[in-house]
N, C-alpha and C positions, 0 to 999 in steps of 0.2 A: 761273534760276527767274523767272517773270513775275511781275507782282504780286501781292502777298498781301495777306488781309483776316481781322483779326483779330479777337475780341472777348474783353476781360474784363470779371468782372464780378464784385465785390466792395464792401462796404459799407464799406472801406478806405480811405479818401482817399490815404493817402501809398502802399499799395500802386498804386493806382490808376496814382501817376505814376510811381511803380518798375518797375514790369513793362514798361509800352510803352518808358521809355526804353532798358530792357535792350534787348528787341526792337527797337529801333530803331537800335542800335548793333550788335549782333551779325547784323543780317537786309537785304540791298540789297531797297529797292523792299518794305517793308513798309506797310501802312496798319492802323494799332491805332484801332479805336472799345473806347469806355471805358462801362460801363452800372455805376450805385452801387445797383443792386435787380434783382433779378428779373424784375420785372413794367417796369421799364425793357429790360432783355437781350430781351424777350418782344416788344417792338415794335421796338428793332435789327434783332431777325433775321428778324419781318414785312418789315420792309424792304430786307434782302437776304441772300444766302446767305453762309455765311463758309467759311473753307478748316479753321479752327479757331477751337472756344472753349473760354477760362477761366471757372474758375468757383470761387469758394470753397464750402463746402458749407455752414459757418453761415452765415447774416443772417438781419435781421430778417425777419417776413413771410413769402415762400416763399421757404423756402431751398434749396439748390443740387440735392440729391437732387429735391425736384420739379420745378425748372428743368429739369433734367437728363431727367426726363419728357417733358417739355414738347419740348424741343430733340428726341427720338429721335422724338416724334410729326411734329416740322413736318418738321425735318431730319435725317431718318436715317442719313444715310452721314456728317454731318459730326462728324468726334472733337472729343470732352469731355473737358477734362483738370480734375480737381478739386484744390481746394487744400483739405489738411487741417491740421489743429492737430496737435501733437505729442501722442501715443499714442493720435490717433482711428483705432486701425486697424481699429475695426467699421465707421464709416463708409465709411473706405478701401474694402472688401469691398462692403460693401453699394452704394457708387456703382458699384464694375467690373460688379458681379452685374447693376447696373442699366442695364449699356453704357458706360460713360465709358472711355473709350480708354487714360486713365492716371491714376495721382496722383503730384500733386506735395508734399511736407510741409513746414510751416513749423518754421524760417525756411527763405527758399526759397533755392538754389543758386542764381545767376542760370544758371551755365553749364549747369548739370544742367537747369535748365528749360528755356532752348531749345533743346538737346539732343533732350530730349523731347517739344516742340512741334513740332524739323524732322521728325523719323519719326512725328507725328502729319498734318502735313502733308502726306509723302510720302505716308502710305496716303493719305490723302484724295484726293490726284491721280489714286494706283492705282486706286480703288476708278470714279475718275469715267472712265479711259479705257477700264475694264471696261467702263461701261455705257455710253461712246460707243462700241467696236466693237460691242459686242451690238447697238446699234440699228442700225450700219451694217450690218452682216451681215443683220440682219431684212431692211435697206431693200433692201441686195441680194439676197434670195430670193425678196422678192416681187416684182421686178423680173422675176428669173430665170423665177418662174413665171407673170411677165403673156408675157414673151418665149413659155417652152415649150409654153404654150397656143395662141402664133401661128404657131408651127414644130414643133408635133411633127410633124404632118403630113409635110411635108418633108422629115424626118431619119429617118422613120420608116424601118429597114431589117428587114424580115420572109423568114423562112426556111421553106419550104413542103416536106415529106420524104412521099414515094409513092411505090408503086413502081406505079400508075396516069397513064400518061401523058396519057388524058383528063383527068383531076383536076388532073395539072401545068399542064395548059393552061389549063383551066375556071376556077380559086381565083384566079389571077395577075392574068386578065384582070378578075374581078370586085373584087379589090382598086383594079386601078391605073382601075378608072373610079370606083370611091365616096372615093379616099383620092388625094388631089393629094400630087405627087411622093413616094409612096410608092416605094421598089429592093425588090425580092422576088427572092429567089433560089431555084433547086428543086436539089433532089436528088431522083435515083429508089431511093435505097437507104439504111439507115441510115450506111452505110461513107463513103456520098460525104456526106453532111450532118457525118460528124464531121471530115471534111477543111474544110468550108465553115465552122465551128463555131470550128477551130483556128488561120482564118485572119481570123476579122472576130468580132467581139462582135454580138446581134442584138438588136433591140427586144422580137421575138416569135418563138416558133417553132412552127410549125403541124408536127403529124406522127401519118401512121397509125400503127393499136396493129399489124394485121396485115400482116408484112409477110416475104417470105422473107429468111433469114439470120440475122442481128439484128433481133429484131422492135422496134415503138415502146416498149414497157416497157422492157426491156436502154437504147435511147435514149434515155429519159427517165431514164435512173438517171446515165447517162454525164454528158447537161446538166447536173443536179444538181451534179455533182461538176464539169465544166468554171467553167457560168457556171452558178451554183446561184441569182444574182438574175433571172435572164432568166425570161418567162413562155414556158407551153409548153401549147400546147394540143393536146388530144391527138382523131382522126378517129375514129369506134369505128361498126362496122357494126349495122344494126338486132339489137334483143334482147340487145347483148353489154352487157348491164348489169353484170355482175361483172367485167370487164376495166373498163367504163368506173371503179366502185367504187377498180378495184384501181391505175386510174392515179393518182387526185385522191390516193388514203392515200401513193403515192410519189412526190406533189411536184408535181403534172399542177395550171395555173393555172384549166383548164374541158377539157369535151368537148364534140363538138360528135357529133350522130348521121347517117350515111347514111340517106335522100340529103339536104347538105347544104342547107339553107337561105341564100341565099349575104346577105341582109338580116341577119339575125340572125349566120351569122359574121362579118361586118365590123364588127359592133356588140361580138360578145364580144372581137375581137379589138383592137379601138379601147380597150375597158376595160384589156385585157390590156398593152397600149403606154401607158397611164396610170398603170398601176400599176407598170411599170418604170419610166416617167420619174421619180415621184415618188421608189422607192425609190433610184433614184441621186439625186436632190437631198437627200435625208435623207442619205446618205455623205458627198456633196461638205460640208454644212453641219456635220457630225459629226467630219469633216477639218478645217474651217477652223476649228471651236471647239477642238480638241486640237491645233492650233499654235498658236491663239492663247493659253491658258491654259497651255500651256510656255511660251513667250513669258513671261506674268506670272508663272510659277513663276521660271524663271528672275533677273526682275529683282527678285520678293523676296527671294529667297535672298539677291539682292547685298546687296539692300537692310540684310537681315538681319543680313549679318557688318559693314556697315561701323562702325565706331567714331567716335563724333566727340566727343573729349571738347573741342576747341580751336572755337575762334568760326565760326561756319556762316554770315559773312559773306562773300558771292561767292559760294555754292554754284549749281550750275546749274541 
């Protein structure tokens, strides 16, 4: 265990040097500051952050329940452990009700109290590596997304389904000059897009509704059910407003109308590759946080069962 930093704080003189010497003998690499008020604890911990504090709940002045205030307002995550009188158990209550992490009751155990200080401690740690991965994960998405903004482009792979061989030609060529290293793949039938489908994941996929065999609705239901995040933008001939209606209600990310506007589909379909980049970074990010809170389920649990009624000198 690295260093630790202590605070009590009681209007006790002899507890004062009772306590830290306990902790000091039962703890490697502790540092105990000692505060005889409140309104002394109040500029301690202006002065720095602690791993844990004590506190007894009477003294004069402000006593520990507004201490205890005080402390959840500056420092939140840091556990409060309160010292009660014997049969203060409304206090007891009314400090947990108020956040203090545990009570301890006079006289005190010495063992039972750092007992209770090391698993006060521990979550403190927990609680602090919590919110160092969450920052690092933040620091890596925005990363990820200054990156995917410089390379969508590049990675972009689009799948283009007609059974118009002018059209196969026409879309492809009007991609790879407005979209640097864009790969586009065609298909001239729904049959040969779901072999293309089965064999690569796709940023976007462009596809007529009319089409002999399988027409593009039957294929857009298939996508849905293969790769149900992939955007799919569906070709619909003039006037076919109810096919166009009827593709967006089954999953269709836009339409685009004959004869194609080829400025404006590069633009829908640029949205449409943005909007699948994203929802995969929401996955990947929704991934790393469901291992890593297994992860911390995990080492509470340990945490949980272990027992320590024996000196928590040396612990790691």
């Amino acid at each position: 265990m690295t260093a630790l930093h202590i605070l009590i704080v009681d209007d006790d003189p002899a507890l004062l040097q009772a306590l830290p010497e306990a902790l000091r003998l039962r703890m490697d690499e502790v540092t105990v500051d000692v505060a005889d008020s409140a309104a002394a604890a109040l500029d301690r911990i202006a002065a720095r952050d602690y791993d844990a504090i004590v506190t007894d709940i009477k003294m004069p002045g402000m006593d520990g329940l507004a201490l205890l205030a005080e402390i959840r307002g500056r420092q939140p995550d840091t556990p409060t452990l309160m010292i009660t009188g014997h049969g203060e158990h409304d206090l007891a209550v009314q400090a947990l009700r108020g956040g203090a992490y545990d009570f301890v009751q006079k006289p005190i155990d010495r063992d039972s109290f750092v007992a209770s200080l090391y698993r006060a401690i521990r979550a403190h740690a927990l609680i602090r590596r919590v919110k160092e991965r969450q920052s690092a994960l933040e620091h890596c998405a925005s990363e990820l997304d200054q990156i995917a903004e410089k390379l969508w482009r590049e990675q972009a792979c689009v799948l283009i389904v007609d059974d118009d061989p002018a059209l196969l030609q026409a879309l492809p060529q009007a991609l790879r000059l407005r979209m640097d290293g864009v790969t586009v793949d065609v298909a001239d039938s729904a049959a040969a897009a779901l072999d293309r489908i089965a064999a690569r994941d796709y940023d976007a996929i462009v596809t007529d509704i009319k089409m002999p065999g399988m027409d593009g609705l039957a294929l857009l239901a298939e996508i849905r059910g293969r790769q149900p995040d992939t955007p799919t933008l569906m070709i619909t001939g003039h006037g076919e407003h109810d096919l166009a209606v009827q593709a967006l209600r089954g999953g269709a990310y836009d339409f685009m109308q004959k004869p194609i506007d080829r400025d404006s589909f590069v633009a829908s379909l640029y949205r449409a590759i943005r909007a699948h980049a994203l929802i995969r970074r929401v996955k990947e990010r929704q991934s790393a946080l469901e291992r890593c809170a297994s992860e911390l389920e995990w080492i509470a649990e340990k945490l949980g069962r272990e027992v320590r009624p024996r000196s928590v000198r040396g612990e790691p």
